[in-house]
KOLTIBA-707978 format. One line per field, with one value per residue (C-alpha): x, y, z; residue in one letter. Coordinates in nm, 3 decimals. Layout:
<sites>
X: (X / ...)
Y: (Y / ...)
Z: (Z / ...)
aa: (A / ...)
</sites>
This chain:
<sites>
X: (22.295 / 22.173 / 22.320 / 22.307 / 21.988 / 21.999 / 22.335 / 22.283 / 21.953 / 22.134 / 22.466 / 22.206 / 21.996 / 21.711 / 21.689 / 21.461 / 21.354 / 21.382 / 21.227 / 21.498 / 21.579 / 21.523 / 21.845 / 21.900 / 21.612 / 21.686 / 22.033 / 21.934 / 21.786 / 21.554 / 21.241 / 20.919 / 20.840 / 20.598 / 20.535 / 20.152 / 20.119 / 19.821 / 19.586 / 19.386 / 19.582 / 19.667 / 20.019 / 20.295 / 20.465 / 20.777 / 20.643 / 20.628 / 21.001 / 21.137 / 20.924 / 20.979 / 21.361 / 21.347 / 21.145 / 21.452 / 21.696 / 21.532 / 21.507 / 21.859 / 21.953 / 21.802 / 21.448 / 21.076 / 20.883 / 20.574 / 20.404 / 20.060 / 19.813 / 19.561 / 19.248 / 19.005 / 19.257 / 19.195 / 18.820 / 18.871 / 19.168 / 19.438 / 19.482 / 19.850 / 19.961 / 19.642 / 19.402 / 19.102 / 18.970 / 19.019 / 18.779 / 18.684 / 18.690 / 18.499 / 18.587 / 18.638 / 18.886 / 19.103 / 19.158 / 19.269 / 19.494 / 19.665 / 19.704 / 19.881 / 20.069 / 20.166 / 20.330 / 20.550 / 20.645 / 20.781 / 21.072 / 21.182 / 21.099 / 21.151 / 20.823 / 20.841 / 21.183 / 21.015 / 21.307 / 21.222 / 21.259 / 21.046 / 20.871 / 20.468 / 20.182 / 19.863 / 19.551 / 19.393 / 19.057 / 19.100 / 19.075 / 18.846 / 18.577 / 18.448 / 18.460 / 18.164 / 18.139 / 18.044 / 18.310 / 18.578 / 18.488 / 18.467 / 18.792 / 18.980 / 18.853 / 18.853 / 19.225 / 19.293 / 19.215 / 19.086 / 19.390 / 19.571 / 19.478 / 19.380 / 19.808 / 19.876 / 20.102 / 19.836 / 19.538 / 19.640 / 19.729 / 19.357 / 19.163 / 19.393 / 19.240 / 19.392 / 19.206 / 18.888 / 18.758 / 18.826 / 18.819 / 18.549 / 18.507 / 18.564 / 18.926 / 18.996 / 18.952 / 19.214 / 19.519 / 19.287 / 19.233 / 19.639 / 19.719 / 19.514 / 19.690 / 19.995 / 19.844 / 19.733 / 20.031 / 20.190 / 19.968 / 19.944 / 20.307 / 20.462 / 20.547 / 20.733 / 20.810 / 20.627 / 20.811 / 20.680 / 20.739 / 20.852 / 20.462 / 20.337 / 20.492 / 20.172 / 19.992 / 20.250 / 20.347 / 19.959 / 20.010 / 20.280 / 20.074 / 19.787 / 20.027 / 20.163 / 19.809 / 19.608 / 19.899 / 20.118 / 20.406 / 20.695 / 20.620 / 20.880 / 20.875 / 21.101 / 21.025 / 21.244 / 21.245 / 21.018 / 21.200 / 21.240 / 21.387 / 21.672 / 21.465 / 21.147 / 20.939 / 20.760 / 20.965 / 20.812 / 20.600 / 20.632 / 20.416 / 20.201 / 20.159 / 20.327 / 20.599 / 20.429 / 20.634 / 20.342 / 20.465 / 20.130 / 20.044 / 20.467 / 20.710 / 21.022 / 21.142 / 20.974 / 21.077 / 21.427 / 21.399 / 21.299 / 21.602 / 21.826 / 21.722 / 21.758 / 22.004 / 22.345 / 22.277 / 21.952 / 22.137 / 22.382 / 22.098 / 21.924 / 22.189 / 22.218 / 21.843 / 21.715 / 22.014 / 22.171 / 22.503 / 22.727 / 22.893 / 23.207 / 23.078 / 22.902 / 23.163 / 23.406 / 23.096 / 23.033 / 23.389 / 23.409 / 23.127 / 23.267 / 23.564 / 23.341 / 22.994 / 22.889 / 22.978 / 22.623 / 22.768 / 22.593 / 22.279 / 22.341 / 22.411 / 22.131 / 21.847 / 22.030 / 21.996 / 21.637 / 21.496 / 21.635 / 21.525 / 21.153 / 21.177 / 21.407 / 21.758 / 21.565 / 21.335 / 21.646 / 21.811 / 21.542 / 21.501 / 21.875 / 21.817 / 21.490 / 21.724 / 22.026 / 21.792 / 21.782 / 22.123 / 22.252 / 22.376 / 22.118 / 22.058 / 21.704 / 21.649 / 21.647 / 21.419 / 21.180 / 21.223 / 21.037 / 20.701 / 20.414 / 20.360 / 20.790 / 20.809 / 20.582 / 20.740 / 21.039 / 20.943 / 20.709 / 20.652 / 20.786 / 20.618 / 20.423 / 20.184 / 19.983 / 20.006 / 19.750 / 19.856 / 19.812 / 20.064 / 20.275 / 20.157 / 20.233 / 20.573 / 20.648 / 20.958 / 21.151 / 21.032 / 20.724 / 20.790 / 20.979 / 20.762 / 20.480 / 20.284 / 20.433 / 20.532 / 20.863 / 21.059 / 20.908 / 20.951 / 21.082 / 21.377 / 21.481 / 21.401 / 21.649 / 21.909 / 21.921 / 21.928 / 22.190 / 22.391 / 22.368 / 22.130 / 21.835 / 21.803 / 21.479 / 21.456 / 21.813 / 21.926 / 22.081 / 21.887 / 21.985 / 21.660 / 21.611 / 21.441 / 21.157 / 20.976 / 20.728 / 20.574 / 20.926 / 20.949 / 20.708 / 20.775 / 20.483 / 20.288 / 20.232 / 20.535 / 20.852 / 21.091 / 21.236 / 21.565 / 21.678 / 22.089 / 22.131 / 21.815 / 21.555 / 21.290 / 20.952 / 20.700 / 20.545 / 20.199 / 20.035 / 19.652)
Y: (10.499 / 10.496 / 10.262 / 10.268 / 10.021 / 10.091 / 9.992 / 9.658 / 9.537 / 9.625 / 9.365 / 9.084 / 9.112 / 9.231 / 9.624 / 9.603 / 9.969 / 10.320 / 10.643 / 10.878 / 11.053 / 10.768 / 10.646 / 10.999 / 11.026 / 10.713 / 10.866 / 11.218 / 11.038 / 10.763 / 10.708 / 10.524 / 10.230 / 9.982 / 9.697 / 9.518 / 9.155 / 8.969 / 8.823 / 8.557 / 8.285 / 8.285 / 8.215 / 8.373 / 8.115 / 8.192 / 8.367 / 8.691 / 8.614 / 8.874 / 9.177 / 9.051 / 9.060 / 9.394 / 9.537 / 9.349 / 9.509 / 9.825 / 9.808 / 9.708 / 10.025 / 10.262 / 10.262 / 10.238 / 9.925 / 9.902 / 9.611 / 9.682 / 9.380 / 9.448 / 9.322 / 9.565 / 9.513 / 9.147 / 9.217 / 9.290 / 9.138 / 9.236 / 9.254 / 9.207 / 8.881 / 8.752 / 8.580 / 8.593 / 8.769 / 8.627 / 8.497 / 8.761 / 8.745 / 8.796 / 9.012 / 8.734 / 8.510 / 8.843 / 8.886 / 8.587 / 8.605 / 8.937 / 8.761 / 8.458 / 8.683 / 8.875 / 8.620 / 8.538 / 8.842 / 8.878 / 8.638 / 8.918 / 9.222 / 9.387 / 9.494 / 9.549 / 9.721 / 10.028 / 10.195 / 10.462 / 10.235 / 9.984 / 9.789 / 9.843 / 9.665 / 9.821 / 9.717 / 9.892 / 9.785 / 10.012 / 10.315 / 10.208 / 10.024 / 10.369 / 10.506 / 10.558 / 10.525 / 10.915 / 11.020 / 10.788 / 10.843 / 11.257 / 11.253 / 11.039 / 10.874 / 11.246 / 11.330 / 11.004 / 11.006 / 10.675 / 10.720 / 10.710 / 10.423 / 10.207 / 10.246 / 10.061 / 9.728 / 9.487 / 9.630 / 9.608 / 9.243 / 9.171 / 9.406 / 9.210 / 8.966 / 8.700 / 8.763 / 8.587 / 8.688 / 9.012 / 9.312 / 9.351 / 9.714 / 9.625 / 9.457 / 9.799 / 10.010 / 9.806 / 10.045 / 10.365 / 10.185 / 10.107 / 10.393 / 10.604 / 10.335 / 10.514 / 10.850 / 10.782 / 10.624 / 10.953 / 11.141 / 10.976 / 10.846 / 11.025 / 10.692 / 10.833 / 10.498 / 10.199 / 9.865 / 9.596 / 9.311 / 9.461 / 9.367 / 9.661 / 9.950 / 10.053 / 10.073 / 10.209 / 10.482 / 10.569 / 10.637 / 10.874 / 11.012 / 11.065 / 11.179 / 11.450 / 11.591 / 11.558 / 11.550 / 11.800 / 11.612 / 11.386 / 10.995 / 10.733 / 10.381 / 10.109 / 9.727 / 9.424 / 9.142 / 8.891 / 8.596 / 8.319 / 7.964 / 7.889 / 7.611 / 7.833 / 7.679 / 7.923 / 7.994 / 7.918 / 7.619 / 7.234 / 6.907 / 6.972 / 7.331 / 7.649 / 7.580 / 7.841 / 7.945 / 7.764 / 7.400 / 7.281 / 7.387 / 7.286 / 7.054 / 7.207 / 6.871 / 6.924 / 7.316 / 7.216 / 6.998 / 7.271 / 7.481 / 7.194 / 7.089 / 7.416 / 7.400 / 7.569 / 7.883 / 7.941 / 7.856 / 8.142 / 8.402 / 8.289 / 8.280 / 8.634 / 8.691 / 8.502 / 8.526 / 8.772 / 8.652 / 8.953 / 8.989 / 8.858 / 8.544 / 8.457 / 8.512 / 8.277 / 8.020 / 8.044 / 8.035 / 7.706 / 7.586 / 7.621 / 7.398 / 7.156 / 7.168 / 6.789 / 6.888 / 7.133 / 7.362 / 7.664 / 7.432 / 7.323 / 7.649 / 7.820 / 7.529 / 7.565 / 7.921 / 7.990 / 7.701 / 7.810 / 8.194 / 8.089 / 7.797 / 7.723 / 7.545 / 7.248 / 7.212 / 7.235 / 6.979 / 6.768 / 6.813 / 6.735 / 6.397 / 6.300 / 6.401 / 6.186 / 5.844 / 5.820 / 5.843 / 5.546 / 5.804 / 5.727 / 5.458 / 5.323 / 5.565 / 5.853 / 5.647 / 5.629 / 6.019 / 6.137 / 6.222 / 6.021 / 6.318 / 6.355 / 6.001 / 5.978 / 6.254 / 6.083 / 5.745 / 5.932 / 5.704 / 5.360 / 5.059 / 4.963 / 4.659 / 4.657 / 4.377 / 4.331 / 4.459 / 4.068 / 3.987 / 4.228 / 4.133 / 3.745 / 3.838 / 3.850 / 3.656 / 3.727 / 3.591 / 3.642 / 3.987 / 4.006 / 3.797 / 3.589 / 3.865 / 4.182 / 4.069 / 4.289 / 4.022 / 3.769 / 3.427 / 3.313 / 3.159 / 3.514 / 3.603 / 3.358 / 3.446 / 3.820 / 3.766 / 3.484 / 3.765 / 4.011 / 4.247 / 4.319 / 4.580 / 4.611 / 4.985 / 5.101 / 4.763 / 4.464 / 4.155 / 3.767 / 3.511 / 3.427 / 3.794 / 3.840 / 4.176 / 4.286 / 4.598 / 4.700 / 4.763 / 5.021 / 5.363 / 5.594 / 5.291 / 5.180 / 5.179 / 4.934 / 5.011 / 4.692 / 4.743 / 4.576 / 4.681 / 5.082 / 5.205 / 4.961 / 5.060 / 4.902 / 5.038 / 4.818 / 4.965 / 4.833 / 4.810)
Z: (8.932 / 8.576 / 8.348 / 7.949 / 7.890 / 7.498 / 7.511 / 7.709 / 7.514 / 7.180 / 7.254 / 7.372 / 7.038 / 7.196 / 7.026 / 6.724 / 6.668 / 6.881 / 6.831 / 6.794 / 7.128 / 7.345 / 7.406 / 7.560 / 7.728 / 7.943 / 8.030 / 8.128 / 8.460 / 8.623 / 8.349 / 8.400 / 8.111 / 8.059 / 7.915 / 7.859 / 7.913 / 7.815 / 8.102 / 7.906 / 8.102 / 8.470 / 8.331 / 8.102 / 7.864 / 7.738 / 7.459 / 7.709 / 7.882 / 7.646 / 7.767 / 8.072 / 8.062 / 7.917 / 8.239 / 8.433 / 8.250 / 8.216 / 8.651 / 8.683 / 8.478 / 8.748 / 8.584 / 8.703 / 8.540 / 8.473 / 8.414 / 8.278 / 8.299 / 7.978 / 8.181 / 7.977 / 7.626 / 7.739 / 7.719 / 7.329 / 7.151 / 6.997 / 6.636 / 6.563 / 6.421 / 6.497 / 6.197 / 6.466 / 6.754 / 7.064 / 7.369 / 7.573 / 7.940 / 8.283 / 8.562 / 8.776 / 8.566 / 8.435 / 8.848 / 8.942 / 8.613 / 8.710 / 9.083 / 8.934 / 8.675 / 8.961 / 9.117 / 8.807 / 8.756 / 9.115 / 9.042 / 8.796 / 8.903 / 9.279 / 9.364 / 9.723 / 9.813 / 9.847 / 9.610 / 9.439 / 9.105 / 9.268 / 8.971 / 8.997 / 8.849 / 8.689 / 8.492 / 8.262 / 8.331 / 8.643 / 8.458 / 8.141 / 8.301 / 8.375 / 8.063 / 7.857 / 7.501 / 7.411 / 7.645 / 7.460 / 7.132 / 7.235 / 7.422 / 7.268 / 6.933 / 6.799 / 6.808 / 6.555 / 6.199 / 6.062 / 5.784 / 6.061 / 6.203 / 5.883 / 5.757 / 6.061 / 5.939 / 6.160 / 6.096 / 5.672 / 5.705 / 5.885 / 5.579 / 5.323 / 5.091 / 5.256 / 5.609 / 5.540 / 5.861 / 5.845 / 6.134 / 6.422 / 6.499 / 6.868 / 6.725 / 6.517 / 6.817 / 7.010 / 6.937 / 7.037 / 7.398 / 7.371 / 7.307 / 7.579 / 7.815 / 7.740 / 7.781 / 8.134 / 8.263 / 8.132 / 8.295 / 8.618 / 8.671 / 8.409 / 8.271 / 7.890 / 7.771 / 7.638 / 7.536 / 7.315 / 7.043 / 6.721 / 6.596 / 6.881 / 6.697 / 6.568 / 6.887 / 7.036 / 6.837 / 6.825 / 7.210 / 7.138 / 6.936 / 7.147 / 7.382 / 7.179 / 7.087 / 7.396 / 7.654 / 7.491 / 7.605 / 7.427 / 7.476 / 7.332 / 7.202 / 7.194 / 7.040 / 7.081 / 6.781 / 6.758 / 6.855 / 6.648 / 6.591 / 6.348 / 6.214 / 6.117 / 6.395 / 6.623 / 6.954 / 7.264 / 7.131 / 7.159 / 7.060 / 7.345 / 7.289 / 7.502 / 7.739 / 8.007 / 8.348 / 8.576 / 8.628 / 8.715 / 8.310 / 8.209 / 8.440 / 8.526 / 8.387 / 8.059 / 8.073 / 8.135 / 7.830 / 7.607 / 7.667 / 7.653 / 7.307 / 7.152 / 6.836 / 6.858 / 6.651 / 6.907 / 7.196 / 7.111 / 7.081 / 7.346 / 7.646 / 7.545 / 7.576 / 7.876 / 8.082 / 8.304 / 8.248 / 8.175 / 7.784 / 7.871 / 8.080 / 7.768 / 7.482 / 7.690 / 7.686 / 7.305 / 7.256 / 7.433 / 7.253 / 6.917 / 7.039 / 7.120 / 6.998 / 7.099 / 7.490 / 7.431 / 7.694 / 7.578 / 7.588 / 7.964 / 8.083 / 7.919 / 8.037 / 8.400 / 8.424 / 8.314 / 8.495 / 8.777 / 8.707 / 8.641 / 8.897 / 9.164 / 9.214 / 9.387 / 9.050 / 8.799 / 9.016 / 8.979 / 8.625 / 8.564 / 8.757 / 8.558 / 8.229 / 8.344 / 8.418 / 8.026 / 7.991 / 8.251 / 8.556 / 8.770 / 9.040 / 9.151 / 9.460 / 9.159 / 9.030 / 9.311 / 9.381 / 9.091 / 9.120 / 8.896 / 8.641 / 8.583 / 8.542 / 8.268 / 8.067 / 8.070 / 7.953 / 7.709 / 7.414 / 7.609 / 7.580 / 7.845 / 7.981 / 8.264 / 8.569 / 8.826 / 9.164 / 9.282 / 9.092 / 9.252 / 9.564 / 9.515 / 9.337 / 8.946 / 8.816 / 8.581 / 8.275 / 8.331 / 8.385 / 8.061 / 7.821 / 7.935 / 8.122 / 7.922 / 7.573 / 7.631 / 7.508 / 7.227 / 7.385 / 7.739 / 7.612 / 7.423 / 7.852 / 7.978 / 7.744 / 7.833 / 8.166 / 8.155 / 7.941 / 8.238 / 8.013 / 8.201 / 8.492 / 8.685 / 8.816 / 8.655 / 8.866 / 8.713 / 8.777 / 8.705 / 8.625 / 9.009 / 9.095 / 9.227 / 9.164 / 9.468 / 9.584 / 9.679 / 9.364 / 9.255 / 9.170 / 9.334 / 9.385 / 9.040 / 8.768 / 8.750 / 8.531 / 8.255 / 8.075 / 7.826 / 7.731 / 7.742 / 7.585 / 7.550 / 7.805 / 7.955 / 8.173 / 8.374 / 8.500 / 8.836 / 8.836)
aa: (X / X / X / X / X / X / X / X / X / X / X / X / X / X / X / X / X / X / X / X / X / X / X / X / X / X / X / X / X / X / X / X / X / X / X / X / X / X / X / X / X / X / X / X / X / X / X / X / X / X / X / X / X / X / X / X / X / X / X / X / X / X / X / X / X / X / X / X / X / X / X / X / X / X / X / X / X / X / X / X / X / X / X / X / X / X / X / X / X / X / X / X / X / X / X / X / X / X / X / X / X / X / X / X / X / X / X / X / X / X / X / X / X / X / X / X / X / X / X / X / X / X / X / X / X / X / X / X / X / X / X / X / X / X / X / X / X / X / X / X / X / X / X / X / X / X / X / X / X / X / X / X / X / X / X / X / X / X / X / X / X / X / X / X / X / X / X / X / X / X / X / X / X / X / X / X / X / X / X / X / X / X / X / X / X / X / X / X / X / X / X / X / X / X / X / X / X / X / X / X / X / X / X / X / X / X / X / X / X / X / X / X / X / X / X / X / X / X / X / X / X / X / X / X / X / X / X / X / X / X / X / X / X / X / X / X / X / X / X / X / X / X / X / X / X / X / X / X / X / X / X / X / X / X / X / X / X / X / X / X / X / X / X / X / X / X / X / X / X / X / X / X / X / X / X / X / X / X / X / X / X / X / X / X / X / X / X / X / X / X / X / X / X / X / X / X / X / X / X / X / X / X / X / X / X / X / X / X / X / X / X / X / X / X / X / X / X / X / X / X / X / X / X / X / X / X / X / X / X / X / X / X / X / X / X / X / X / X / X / X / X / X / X / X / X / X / X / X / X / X / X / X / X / X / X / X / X / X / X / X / X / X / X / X / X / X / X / X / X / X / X / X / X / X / X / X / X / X / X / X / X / X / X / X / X / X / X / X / X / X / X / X / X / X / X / X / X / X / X / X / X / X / X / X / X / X / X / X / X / X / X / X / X / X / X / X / X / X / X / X / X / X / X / X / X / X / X / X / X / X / X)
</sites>
C-alpha cells in the first residue's frame, strides 16, 4: 500500500523543496528514489541520519530505496559547502567503506525481504570506472552548457572572492558525474527520484536535466533542510569531532550523551526527525514537556530511541547506567560493569593520581588514599575529618577511616573510584 511520503516528511520538518509534480508522482504508484552517501569513512555520522531517515520513510510508504554509495564521486569531491577539495581515495579503502556502510544502513533499511520495495545498494564507481574521458565529455559533457553549470549556488560561492582556493576542474565536473548517476539509475531501474540536503539541489536538478535531454524522460527532485542547532553550532559535531554511528569511532555512552544534551527547542525538532514515533505520540510528549521542562522528557525519549535505532537496547541500557553513576543511582557492581574506554568518558576531566599496583597489592588506607599518596584532599587531618563526617565513598561505597582498599577494588584492573560528598570525584589510576 502506498502511503503519502510528502505528506509525512512535511509534518516532521524534513520537506525543504519539491519539484512540482512530485508529490503526485509518488502517489500514482510504487517509485524508485535514491539517495548518495559519501564513502570517505567506513562510517556515517549523524550528519547523514537525515537522508537516511528519508530512504526509511520513503520504504515504509511503499517505495524502492536506493542507496547509492559515491565510490567514483568519492574519487573527486564534492563542491557544495565545501571551502576545499577533499582526499581522494583508493579502490581498496572505498570497498571496505561501502561494506561497513552497508552494514549501517541495514539497521534502517530492509534489504533482504525480497519485497518488491526491497531497499538496494549501488556504487557508482561500478558504472564510471569504465568510462573514458572522450566518451564522457561526447555523451554526456555535451548536453550541459557551462552557463548552466557555472549559475549553480555551490559552484558561485567556490568562484567568489571569498574562496581563496578556488575550483579544480576535476571539483567543477562533480555535478556532470552526479547528475549522469541519476540518468543511469533511470535508465537501468527506472529510479525517477533523487533525494538530498537542501545544498544538492544543484546537482540534482542537473540530473533531471540530463535526464530530460538525453533520456527523454521526466526525473524529480526532492531536498530536506540542512539541519541545524538552535544555538548556531553545527549539528552533528562535538569537542571531539563527529558523533559517527560506529561505536568503535563514538561510544554508545558518548552517543547517548549527545542526544541527551540537546536544548529544548532542538529536542522538539529532532524527535520529529530521527524518530519513528507517530505525530500524535509526539505532540502528547512535547505537550508534557512544556509542563515540565526540567523533567527533559523530550530529551530522554529522543537519546533512548536513536541509540537504540543506531545501536541496540543492550547499548542504551548501558549508556543510561554509565549516565546515572554521575548522578548518585548507581551502586559499585555498575561500577565495575563498565568497560575501560566508558569509564573514562564519564569521569572525563576528573582529577586523577596514579598508585603503584604494590600498593594495591599491600593495601592502601584511607588517608593515604585521600591525601598523602593522591593529594585529593590537602592534609590528612582535612582526611580524617571527612571520613569521621561519613563523606567519603570508595567505588560509589561509603567508607569510615579503617578501610582498606586492595585489588578488590579495581575497576578493569586499574581505576578506583574516590568521592568526596555528591560530586567531588577522584580517579585513582593503578600502574
Amino acid at each position: 500500500m502506498i502511503t503519502n511520503f510528502v505528506e509525512e516528511l512535511t509534518w516532521r520538518g524534513m520537506l525543504h523543496d519539491a519539484m512540482p509534480g512530485t508529490e503526485e508522482h509518488l502517489l500514482s504508484g510504487m517509485q524508485s528514489a535514491y539517495v548518495g552517501i559519501d564513502p570517505t569513512a567506513d562510517s556515517l555520522h549523524i550528519g547523514h541520519l537525515v537522508g537516511v531517515m528519508m530512504l526509511r520513510h520513503f520504504q515504509l510508504a511503499g517505495h524502492k530505496p536506493y542507496a547509492l554509495i559515491g565510490g567514483a564521486t568519492g574519487m573527486i569531491g564534492d563542491p557544495s559547502g565545501k571551502s576545499t577539495e577533499r582526499n581522494l581515495l583508493d579502490e581498496a579503502t572505498l570497498a571496505h567503506n561501502q561494506a561497513a556502510i552497508k552494514a549501517q544502513l541495514s539497521r534502517f533499511l530492509d534489504f533482504n525481504s525480497g519485497k518488491d520495495n526491497s531497499a538496494i545498494l549501488v556504487n557508482n564507481y561500478d558504472w564510471m570506472k569504465d568510462f573514458s574521458f572522450l566518451e564522457f565529455i561526447r555523451d554526456v559533457g555535451k548536453h550541459i552548457t557551462v552557463n548552466y553549470m557555472m549559475a549553480k549556488d555551490s559552484v558561485k560561492k567556490r568562484l567568489s572572492a571569498e574562496a581563496k582556493e578556488g575550483m579544480s576542474f576535476t571539483e567543477f565536473t562533480y555535478q556532470l558525474v552526479q547528475g549522469y548517476d541519476f540518468l543511469h539509475l533511470y535508465r537501468e531501474y527506472n529510479c525517477t527520484l533523487q533525494m538530498g540536503g537542501s545544498d544538492q539541489w544543484g546537482n540534482i536538478t542537473t540530473g533531471t536535466e540530463l535526464i530530460r535531454r538525453i533520456g527523454g524522460g521526466k526525473g524529480f527532485a526532492l531536498t530536506c533542510p540542512l539541519i541545524t542547532k538552535a544555538d548556531g553550532t553545527k549539528f552533528g559535531k562535538s569537542e571531539g569531532g563527529n558523533i559517527w554511528l560506529d561505536s568503535e569511532r563514538t561510544s554508545p555512552y558518548k552517543f547517548y550523551q549527545y542526544w541527551l544534551n540537546t536544548s529544548d527547542e532542538d529536542a522538539e525538532k529532532y524527535i520529529k526527525i530521527f524518530t519513528f514515533l507517530p505525530k500524535e505520540e509526539i505532540e502528547n510528549l512535547v505537550k508534557t514537556h512544556h509542563e515540565a521542562p526540567h523533567l527533559r522528557v523530550l530529551q530522554k525519549r529522543l537519546a533512548d530511541e536513536v541509540t537504540v535505532m543506531v545501536h541496540s537496547q543492550e547499548d542504551l541500557d548501558n549508556a543510561v547506567k554509565a549516565s546515572d553513576i554521575l548522578f548518585g543511582k548507581s551502586t559499585s557492581s555498575d561500577l565495575k560493569k563498565l568497560n575501560e574506554k566508558t569509564f573514562l568518558e564519564v569521569f572525563e576531566g576528573v582529577p586523577q593520581a596514579e598508585v603503584s599496583k604494590e600498593d594495591i597489592n599491600n593495601g592502601l588506607d584511607m588517608i593515604a588514599a585521600l591525601a598523602a599518596k593522591t593529594g585529593f584532599l590537602a592534609s590528612n587531618g582535612e582526611a580524617r575529618r571527612e571520613l569521621k563526617q561519613n563523606s567519603i565513598s570508595v567505588n560509589k561505597e561509603k567508607v569510615k577511616e579503617d578501610y582498606i582498599i586492595s585489588s578488590e577494588d579495581l575497576i578493569n584492573n586499574k581505576f578506583v573510584l574516590l568521592q568526596r560528598g555528591k560530586k567531588n570525584y577522584f580517579v585513582l589510576v593503578i600502574k
